[in-house]
C-alpha positions as a Python dict, from the first residue, in 0.01 Angstrom:
ca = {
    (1, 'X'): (0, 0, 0),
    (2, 'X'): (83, -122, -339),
    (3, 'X'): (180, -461, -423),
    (4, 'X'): (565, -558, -535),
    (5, 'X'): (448, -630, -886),
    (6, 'X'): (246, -266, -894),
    (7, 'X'): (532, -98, -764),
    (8, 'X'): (778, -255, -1013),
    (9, 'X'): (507, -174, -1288),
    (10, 'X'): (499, 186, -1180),
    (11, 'X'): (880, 231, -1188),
    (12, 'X'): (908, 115, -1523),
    (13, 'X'): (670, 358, -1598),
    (14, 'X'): (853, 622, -1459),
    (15, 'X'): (1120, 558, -1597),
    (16, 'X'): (961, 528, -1946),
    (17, 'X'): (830, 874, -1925),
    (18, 'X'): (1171, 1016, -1750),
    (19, 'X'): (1336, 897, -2060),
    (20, 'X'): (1006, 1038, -2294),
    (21, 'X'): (1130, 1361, -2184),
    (22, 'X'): (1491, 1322, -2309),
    (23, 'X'): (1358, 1192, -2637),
    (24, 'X'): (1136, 1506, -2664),
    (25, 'X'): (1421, 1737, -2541),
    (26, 'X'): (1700, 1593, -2793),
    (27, 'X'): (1445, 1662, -3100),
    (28, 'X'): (1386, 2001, -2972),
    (29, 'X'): (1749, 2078, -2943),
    (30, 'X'): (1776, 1885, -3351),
    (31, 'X'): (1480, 2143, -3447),
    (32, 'X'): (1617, 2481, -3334),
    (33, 'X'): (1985, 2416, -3424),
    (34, 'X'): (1766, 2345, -3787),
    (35, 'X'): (1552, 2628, -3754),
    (36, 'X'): (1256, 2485, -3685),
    (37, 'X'): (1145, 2746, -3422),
    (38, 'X'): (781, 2651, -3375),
    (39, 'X'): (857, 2231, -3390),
    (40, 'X'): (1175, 2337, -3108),
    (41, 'X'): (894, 2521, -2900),
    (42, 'X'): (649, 2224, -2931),
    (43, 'X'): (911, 1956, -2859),
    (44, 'X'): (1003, 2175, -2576),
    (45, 'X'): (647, 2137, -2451),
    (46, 'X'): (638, 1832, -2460),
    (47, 'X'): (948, 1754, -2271),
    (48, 'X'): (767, 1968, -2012),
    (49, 'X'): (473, 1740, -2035),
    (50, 'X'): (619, 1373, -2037),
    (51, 'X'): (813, 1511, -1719),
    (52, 'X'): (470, 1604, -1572),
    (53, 'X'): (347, 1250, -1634),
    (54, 'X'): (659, 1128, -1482),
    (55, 'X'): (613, 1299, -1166),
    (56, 'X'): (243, 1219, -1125),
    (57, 'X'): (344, 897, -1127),
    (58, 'X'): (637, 913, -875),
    (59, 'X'): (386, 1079, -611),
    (60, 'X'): (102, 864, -691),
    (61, 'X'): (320, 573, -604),
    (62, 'X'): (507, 738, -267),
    (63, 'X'): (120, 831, -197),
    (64, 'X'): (42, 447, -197),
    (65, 'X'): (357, 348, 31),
    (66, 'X'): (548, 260, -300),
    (67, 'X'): (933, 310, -321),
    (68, 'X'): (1002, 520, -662),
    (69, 'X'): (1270, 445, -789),
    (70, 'X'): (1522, 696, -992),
    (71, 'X'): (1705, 471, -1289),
    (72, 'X'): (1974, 570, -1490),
    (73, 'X'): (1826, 686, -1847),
    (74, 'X'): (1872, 583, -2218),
    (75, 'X'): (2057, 811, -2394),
    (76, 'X'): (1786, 938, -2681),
    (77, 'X'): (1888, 966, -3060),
    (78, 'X'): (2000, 1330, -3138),
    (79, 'X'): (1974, 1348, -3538),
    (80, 'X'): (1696, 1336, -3828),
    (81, 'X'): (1743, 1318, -4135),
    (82, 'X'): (1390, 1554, -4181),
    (83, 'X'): (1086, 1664, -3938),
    (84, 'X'): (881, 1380, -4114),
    (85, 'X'): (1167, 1143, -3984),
    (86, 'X'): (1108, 1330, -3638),
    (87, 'X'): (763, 1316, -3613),
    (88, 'X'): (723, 945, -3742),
    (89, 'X'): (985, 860, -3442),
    (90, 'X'): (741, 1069, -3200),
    (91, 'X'): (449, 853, -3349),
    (92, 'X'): (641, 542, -3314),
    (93, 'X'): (702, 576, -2945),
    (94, 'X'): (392, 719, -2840),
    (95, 'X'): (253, 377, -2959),
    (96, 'X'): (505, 202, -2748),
    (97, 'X'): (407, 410, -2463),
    (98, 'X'): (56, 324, -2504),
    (99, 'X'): (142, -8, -2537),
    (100, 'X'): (328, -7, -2193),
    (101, 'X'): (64, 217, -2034),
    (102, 'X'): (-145, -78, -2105),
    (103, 'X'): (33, -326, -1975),
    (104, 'X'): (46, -138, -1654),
    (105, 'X'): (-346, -185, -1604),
    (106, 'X'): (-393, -507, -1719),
    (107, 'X'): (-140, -569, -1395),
    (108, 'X'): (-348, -382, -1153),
    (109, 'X'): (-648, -594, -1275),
    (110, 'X'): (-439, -897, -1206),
    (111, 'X'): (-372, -736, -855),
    (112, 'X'): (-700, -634, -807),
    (113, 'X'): (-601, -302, -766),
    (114, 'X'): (-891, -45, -875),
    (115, 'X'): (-745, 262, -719),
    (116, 'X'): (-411, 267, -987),
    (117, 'X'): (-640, 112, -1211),
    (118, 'X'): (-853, 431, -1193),
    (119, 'X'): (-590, 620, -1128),
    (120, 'X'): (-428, 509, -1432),
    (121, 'X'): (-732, 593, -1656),
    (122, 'X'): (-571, 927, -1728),
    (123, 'X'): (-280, 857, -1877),
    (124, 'X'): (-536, 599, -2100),
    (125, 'X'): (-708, 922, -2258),
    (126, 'X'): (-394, 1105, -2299),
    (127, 'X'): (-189, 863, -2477),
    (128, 'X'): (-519, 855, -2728),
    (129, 'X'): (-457, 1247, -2737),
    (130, 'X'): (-44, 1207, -2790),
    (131, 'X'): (-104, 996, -3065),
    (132, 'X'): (-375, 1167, -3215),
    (133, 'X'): (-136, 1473, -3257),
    (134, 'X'): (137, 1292, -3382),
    (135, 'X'): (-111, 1166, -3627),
    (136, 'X'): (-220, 1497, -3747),
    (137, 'X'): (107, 1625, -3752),
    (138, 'X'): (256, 1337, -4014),
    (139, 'X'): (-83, 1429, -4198),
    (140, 'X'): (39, 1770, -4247),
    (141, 'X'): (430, 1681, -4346),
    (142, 'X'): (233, 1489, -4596),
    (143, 'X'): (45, 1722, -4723),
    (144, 'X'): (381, 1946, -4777),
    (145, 'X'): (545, 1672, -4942),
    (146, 'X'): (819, 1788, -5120),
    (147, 'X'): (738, 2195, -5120),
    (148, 'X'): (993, 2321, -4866),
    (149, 'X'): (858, 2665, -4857),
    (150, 'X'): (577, 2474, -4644),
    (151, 'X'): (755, 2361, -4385),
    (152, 'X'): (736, 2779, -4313),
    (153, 'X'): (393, 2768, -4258),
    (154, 'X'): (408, 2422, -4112),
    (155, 'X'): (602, 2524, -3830),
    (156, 'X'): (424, 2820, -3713),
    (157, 'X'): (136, 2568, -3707),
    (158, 'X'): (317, 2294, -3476),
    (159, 'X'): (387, 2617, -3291),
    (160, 'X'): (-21, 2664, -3192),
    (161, 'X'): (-60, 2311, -3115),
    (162, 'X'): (111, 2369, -2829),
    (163, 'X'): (-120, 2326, -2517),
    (164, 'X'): (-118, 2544, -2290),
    (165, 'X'): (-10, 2467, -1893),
    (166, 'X'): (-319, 2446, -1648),
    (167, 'X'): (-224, 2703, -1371),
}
């Protein structure tokens, strides 16, 4: 059983990545309706992914005798000025949800509770991993600068960063 403060913890994590996926899913939807095939496809993904995250969480915590809660979600921003706008947006709240995945175990140390703590180590490495990409991703706009005809050969390459689903 997991303590009130873990189980509020968790939910605020849930809801974080619930709403991760929106975010991900309304730049997908700014990316194709701009042509940006291969960024729409890798938003996509990820949309797919932070609702993955979500859900591990939400069992993890009915697992431990926690009630998950389902909150009402932000509603996420829907335009960009450019994909370098995008991307420094992704980079922006991939920090915050590091940030807020730390928080989270620094709780379950104050709870001395090891099993989310280990649990939790996961989501640790992959937020090191999201940011990582949205790192190398601004390195790349960057690299384009100005040149628009690179943002052709930009997006195919978002396209193959897109990892693929363990079956």
């Amino acid at each position: 059983m997991v303590s009130d403060k873990i189980e509020k913890a968790l939910n605020k994590q849930i809801r974080i990545e619930a709403e991760s996926s929106q975010i991900y899913l309304s730049m997908a939807c700014w990316a194709e309706k701009k042509g940006f095939e291969g960024v729409a496809e890798f938003m996509f993904a990820q949309a797919d992914e932070e609702r993955e995250h979500m859900l591990k969480l939400l069992r993890y915590l009915i697992e431990r005798g926690g009630n998950a809660e389902i909150s009402e979600l932000s509603k996420p921003a829907s335009v960009f000025n450019s994909p370098k706008e995008m991307f420094e947006e992704v980079l922006k709240h991939e920090i915050f949800v590091s940030e807020s995945i730390n928080d989270l175990v620094a709780v379950t140390f104050e709870e001395r509770d090891f099993a989310t703590h280990n649990f939790l180590q996961w989501y640790v490495a992959e937020q090191i991993e999201e940011e990582a990409t949205a790192r190398t991703i601004l390195d790349k706009i960057n690299l384009i600068g100005d040149d628009r005809s690179g943002f052709y050969l930009f997006d195919k390459d978002v396209r193959s960063m897109i990892t693929p689903k363990a079956e």
